[in-house]
C-alpha positions as CSV (number, residue, x, y, z in Angstrom):
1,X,-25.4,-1.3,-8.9
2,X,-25.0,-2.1,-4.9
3,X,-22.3,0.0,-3.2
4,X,-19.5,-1.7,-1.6
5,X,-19.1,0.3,1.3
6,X,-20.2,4.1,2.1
7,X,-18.7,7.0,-0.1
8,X,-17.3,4.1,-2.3
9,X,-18.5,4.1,-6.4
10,X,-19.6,0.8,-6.9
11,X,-18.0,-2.3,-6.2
12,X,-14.7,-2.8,-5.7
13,X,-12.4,-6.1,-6.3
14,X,-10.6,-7.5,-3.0
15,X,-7.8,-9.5,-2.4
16,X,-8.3,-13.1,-0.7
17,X,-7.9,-12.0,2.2
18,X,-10.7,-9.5,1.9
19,X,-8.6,-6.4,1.2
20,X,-9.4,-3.7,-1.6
21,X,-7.3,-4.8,-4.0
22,X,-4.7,-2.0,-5.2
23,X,-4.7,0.0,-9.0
24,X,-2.7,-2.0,-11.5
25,X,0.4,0.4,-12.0
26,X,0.3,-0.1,-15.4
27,X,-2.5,2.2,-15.4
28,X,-2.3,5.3,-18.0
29,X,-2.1,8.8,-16.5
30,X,-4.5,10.0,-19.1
31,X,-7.1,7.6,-17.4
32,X,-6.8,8.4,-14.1
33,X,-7.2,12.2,-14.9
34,X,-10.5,11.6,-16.9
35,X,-11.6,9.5,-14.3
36,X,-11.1,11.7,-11.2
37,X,-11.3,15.1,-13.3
38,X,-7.6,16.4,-12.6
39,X,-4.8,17.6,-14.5
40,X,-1.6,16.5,-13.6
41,X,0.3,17.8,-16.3
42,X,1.9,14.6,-17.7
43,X,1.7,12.1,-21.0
44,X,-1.3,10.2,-20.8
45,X,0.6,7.4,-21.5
46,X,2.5,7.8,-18.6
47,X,1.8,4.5,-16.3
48,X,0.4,5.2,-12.5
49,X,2.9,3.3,-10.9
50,X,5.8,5.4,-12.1
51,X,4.4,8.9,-11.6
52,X,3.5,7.6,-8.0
53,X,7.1,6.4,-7.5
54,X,8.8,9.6,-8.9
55,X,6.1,11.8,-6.8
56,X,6.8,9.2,-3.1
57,X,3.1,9.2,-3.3
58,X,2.3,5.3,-1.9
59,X,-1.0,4.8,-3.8
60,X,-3.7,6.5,-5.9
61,X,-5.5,6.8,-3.0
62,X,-3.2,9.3,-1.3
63,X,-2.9,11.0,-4.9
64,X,-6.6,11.6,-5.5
65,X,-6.5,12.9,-1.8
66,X,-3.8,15.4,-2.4
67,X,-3.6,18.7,-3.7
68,X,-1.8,17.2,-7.3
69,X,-3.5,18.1,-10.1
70,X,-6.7,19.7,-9.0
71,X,-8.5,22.0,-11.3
72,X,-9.2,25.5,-10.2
């Protein structure tokens, strides 16, 4: 598999207008967790666009880049 862009996993689906195109928010917790190896101590049902809302964290971007839920 060709890379999208350097430091990116694979390629990524873009908007029209040639954006990255954002994580759906219905996106389960649980995945996101297994996915980038954290814990962030919710349900893994809880949906990604919620737990960014209730944490003013503007996209799983800036959550992955935080200090939320990383394993020591």
């Amino acid at each position: 598999m060709t890379k999208d862009a350097p430091g990116m996993r694979g390629i990524r689906s873009r908007n029209e207008d040639g954006r990255l195109r954002d994580k759906r928010d219905d996106t389960h917790m649980g995945t996101v967790e297994n996915k980038y190896d954290r814990d962030f101590r919710v349900r893994s049902d809880k949906q990604l666009g919620n737990f960014l809302r209730e944490n003013g964290i503007a996209s799983l971007n800036d959550l992955i880049q935080s200090d939320l839920g990383k394993k020591s």
